[in-house]
Biopython code that builds the backbone (N, CA, C, O; Angstrom):
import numpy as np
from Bio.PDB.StructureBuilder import StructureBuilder

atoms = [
    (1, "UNK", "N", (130.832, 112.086, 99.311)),
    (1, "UNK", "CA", (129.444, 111.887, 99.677)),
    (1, "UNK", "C", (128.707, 111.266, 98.493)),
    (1, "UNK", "O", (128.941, 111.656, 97.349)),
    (2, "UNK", "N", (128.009, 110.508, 98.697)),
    (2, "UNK", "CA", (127.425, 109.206, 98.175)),
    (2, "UNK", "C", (126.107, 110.313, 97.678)),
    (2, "UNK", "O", (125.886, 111.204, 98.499)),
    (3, "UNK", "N", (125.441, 110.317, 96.714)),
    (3, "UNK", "CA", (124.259, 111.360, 95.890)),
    (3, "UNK", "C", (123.175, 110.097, 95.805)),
    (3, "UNK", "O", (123.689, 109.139, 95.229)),
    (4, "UNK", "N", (121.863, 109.865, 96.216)),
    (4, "UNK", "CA", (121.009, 108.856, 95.792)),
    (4, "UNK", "C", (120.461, 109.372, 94.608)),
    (4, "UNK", "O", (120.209, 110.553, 94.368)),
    (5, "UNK", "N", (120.242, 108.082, 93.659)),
    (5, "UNK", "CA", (119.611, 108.130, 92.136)),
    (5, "UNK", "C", (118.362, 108.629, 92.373)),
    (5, "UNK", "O", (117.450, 108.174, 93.064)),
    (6, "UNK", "N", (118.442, 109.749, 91.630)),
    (6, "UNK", "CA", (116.768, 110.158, 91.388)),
    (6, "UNK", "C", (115.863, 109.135, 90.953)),
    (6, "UNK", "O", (116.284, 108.210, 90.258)),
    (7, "UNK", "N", (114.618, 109.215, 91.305)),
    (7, "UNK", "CA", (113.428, 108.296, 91.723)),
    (7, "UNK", "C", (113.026, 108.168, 89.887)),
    (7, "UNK", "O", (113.154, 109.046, 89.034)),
    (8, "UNK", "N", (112.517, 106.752, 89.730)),
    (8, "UNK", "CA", (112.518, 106.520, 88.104)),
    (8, "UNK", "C", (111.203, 107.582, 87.825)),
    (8, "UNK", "O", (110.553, 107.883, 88.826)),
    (9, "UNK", "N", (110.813, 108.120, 86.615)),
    (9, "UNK", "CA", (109.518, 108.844, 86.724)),
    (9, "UNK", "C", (108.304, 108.651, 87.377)),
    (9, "UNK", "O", (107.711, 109.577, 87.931)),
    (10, "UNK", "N", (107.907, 107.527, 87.347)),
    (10, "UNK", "CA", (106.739, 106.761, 87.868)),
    (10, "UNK", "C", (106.449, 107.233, 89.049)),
    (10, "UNK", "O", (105.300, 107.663, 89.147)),
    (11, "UNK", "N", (107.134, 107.299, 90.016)),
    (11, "UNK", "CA", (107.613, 107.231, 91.334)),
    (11, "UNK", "C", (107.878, 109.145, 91.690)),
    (11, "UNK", "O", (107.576, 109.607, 92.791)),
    (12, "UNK", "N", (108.469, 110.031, 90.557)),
    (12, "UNK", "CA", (108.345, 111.324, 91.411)),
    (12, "UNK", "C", (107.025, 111.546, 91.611)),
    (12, "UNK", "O", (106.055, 110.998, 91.087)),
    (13, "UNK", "N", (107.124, 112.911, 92.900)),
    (13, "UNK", "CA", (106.450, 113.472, 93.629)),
    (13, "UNK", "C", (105.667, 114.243, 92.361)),
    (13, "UNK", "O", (106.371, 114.365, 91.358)),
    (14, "UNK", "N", (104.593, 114.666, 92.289)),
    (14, "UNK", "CA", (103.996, 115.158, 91.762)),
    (14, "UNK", "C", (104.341, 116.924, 91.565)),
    (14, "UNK", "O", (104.254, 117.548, 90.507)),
    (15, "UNK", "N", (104.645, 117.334, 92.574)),
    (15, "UNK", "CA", (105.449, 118.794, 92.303)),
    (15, "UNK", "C", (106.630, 118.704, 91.514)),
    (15, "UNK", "O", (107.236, 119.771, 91.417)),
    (16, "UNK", "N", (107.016, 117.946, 91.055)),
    (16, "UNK", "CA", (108.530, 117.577, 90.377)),
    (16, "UNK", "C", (108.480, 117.726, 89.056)),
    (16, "UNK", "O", (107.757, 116.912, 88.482)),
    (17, "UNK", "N", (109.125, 118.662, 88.271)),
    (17, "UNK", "CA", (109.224, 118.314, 86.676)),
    (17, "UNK", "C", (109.243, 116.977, 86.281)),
    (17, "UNK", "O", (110.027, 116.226, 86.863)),
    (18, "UNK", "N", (108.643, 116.615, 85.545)),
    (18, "UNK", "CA", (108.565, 117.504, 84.221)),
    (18, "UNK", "C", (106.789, 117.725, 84.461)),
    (18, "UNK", "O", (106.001, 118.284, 83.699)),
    (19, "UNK", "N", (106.572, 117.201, 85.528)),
    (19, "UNK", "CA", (104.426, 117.381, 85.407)),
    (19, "UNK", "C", (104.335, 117.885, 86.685)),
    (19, "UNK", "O", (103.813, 117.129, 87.505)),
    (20, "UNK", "N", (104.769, 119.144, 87.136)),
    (20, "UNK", "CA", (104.222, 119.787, 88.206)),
    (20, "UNK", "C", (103.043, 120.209, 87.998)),
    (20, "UNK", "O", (102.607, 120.689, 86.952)),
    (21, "UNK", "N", (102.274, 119.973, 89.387)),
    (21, "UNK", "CA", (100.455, 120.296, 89.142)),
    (21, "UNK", "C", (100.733, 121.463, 89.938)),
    (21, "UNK", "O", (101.737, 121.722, 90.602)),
    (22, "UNK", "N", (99.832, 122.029, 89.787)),
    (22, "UNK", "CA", (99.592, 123.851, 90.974)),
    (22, "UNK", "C", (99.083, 123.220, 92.299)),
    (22, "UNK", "O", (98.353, 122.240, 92.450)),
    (23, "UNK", "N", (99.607, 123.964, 93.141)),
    (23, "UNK", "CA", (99.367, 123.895, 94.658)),
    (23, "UNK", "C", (97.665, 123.146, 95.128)),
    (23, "UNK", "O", (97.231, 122.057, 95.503)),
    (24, "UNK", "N", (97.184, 124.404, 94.843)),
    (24, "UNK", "CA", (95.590, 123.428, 94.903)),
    (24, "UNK", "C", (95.019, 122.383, 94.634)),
    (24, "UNK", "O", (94.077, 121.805, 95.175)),
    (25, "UNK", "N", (95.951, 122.035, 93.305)),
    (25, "UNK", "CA", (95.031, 120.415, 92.693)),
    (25, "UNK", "C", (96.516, 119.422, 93.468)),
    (25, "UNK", "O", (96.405, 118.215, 93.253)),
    (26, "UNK", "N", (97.663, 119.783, 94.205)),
    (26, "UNK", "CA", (98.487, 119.138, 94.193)),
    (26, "UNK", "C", (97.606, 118.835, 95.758)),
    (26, "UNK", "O", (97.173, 117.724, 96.064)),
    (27, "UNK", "N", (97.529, 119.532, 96.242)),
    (27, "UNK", "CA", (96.950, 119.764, 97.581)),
    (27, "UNK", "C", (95.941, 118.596, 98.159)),
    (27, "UNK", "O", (96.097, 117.763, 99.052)),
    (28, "UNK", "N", (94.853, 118.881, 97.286)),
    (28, "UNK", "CA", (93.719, 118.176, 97.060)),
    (28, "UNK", "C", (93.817, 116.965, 96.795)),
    (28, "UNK", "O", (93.059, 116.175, 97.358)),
    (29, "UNK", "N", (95.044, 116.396, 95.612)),
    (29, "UNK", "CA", (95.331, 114.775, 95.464)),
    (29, "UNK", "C", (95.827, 114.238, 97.148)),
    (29, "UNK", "O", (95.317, 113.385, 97.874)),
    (30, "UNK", "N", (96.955, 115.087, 97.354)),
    (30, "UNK", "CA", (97.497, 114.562, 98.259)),
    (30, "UNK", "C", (96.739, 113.988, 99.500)),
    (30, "UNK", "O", (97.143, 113.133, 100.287)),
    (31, "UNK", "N", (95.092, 114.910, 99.491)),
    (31, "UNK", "CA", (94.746, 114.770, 100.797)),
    (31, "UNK", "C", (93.839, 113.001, 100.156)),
    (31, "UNK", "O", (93.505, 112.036, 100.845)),
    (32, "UNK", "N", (93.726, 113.171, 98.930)),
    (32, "UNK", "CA", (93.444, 111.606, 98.818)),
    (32, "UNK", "C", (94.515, 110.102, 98.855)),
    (32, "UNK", "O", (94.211, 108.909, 98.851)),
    (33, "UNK", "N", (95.523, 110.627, 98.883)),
    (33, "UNK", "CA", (96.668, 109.241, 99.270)),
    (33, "UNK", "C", (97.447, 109.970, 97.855)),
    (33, "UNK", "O", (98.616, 110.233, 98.141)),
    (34, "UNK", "N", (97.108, 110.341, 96.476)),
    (34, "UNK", "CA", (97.949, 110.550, 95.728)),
    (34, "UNK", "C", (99.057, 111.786, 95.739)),
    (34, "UNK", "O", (98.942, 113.008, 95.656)),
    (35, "UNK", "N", (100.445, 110.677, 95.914)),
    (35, "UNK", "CA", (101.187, 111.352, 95.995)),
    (35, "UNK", "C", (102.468, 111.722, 94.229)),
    (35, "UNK", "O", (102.909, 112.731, 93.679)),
    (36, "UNK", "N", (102.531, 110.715, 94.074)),
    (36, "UNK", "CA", (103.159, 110.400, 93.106)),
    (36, "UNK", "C", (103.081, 110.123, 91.643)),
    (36, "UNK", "O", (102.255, 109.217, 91.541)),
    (37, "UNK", "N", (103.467, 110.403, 90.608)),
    (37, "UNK", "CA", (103.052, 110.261, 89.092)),
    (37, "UNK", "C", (102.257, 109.122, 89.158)),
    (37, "UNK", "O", (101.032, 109.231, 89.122)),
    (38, "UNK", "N", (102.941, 107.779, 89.274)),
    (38, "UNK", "CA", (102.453, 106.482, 88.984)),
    (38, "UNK", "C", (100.781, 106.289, 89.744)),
    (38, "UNK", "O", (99.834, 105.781, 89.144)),
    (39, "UNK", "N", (100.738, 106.680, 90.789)),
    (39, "UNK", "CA", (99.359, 106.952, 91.368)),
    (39, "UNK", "C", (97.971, 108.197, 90.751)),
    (39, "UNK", "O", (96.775, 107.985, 90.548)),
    (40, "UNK", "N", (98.803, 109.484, 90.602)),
    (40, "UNK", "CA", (98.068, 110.186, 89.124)),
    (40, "UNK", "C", (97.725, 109.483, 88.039)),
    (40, "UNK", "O", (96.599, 109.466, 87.541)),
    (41, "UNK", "N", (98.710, 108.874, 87.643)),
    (41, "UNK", "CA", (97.840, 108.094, 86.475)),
    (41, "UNK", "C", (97.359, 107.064, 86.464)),
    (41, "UNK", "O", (96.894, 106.477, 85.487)),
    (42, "UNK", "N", (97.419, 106.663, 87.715)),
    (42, "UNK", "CA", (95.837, 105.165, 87.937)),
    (42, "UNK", "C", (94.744, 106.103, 88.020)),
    (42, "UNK", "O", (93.645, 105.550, 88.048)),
    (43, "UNK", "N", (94.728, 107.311, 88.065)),
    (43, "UNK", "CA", (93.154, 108.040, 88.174)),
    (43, "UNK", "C", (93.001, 107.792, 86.980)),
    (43, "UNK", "O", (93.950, 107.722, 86.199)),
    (44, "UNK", "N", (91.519, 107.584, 86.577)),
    (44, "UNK", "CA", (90.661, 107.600, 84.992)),
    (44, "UNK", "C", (90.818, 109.326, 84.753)),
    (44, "UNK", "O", (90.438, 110.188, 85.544)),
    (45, "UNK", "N", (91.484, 109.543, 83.443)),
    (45, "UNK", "CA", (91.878, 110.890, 83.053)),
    (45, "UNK", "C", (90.276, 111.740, 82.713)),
    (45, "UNK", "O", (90.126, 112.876, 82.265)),
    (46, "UNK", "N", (89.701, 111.192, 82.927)),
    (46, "UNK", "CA", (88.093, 111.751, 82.776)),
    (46, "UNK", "C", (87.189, 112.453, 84.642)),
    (46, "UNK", "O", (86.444, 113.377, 84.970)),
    (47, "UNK", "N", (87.939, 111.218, 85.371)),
    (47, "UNK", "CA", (87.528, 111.661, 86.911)),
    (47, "UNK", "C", (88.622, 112.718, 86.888)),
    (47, "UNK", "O", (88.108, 113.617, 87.553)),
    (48, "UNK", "N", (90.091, 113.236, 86.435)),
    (48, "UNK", "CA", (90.732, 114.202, 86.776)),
    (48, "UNK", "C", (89.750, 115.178, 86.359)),
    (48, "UNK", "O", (89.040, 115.888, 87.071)),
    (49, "UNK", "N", (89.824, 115.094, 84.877)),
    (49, "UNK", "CA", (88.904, 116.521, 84.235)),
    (49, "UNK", "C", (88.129, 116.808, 85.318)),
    (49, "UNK", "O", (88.615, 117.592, 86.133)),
    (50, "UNK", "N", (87.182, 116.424, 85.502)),
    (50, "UNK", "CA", (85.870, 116.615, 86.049)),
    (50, "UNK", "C", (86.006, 117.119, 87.397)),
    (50, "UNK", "O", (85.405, 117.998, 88.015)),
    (51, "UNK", "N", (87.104, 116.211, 87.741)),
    (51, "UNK", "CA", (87.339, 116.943, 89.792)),
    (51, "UNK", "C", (88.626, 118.133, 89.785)),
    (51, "UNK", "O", (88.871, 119.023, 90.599)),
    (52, "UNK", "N", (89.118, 117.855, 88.881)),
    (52, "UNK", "CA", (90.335, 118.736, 88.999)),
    (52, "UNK", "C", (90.410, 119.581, 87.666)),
    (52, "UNK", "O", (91.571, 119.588, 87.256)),
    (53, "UNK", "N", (89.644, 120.215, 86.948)),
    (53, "UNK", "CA", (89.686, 121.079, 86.127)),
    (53, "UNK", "C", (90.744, 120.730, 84.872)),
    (53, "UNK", "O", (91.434, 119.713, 84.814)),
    (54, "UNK", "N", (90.715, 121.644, 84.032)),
    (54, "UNK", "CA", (91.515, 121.378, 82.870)),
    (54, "UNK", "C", (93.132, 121.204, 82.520)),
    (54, "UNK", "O", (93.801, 120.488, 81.775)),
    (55, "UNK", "N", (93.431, 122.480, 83.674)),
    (55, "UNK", "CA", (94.951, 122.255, 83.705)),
    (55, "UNK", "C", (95.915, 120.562, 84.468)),
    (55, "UNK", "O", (96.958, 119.958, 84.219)),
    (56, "UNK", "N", (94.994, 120.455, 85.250)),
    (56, "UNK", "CA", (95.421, 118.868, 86.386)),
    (56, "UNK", "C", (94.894, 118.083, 84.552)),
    (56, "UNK", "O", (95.930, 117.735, 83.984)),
    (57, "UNK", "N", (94.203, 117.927, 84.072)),
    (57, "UNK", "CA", (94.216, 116.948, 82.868)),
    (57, "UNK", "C", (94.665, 117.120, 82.156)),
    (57, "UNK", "O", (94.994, 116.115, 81.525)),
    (58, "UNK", "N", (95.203, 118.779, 81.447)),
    (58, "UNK", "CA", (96.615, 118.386, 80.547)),
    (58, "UNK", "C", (97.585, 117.855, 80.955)),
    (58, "UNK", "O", (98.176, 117.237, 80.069)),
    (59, "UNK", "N", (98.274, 117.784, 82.426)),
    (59, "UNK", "CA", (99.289, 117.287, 83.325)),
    (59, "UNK", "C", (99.010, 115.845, 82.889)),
    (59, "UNK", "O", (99.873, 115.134, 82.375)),
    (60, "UNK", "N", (97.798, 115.472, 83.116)),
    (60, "UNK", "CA", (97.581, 113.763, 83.584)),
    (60, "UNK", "C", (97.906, 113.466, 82.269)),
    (60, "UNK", "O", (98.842, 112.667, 82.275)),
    (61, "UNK", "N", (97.400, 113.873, 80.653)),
    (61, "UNK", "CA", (97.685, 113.563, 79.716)),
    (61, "UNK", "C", (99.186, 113.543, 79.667)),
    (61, "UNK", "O", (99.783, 112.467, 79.649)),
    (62, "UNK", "N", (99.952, 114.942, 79.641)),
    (62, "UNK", "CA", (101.401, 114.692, 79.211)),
    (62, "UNK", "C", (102.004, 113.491, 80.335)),
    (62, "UNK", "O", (102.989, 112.848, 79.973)),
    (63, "UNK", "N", (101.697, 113.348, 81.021)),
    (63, "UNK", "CA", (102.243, 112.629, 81.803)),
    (63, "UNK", "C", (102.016, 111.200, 81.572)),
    (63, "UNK", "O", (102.816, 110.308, 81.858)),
    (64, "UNK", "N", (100.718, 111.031, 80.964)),
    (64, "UNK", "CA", (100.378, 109.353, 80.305)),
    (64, "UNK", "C", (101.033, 109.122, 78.968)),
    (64, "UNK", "O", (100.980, 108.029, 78.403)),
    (65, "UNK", "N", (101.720, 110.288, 78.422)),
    (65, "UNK", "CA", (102.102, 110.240, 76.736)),
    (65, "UNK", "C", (101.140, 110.989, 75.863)),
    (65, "UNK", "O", (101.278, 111.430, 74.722)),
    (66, "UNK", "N", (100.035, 111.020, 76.775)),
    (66, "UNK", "CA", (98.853, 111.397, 75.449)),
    (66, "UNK", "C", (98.775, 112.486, 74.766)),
    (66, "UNK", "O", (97.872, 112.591, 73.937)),
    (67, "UNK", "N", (99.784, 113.625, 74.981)),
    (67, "UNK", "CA", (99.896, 114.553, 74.272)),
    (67, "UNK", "C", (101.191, 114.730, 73.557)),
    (67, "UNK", "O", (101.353, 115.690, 72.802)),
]
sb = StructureBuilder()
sb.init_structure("model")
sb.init_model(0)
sb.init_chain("A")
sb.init_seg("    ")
for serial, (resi, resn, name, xyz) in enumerate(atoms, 1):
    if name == "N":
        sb.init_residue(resn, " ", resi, " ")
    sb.init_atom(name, np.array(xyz, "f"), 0.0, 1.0, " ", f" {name:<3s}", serial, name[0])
structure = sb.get_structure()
């Protein structure tokens, strides 16, 4: 049986290590179209803070490099 290559980072699901967000803020992106890392981090890491509290913006940071 043939195994498909895991998805390059950009591209995982947002519940996925290494930047799993908590249910609620995962919840809440999703119901806006964001599903995926590469789409988290087209948000301005300043609209996360602000709509999604502190923990969703350490995520968005480690996840941009910035930490």
């Amino acid at each position: 049986m043939d195994l498909l290559p895991d998805p390059p980072p950009h591209a995982q699901h947002l519940a996925s290590p290494p930047h799993p967000l908590p249910p609620p803020e995962r919840d809440a992106l999703e119901l806006l179209g964001v599903r995926t890392v590469a789409q988290f981090l087209a948000l301005p890491a300043a609209a996360v803070r602000e709509r999604h509290g502190e923990q969703a913006f350490e995520v968005h940071r480690r996840a941009s490099g910035a930490l």
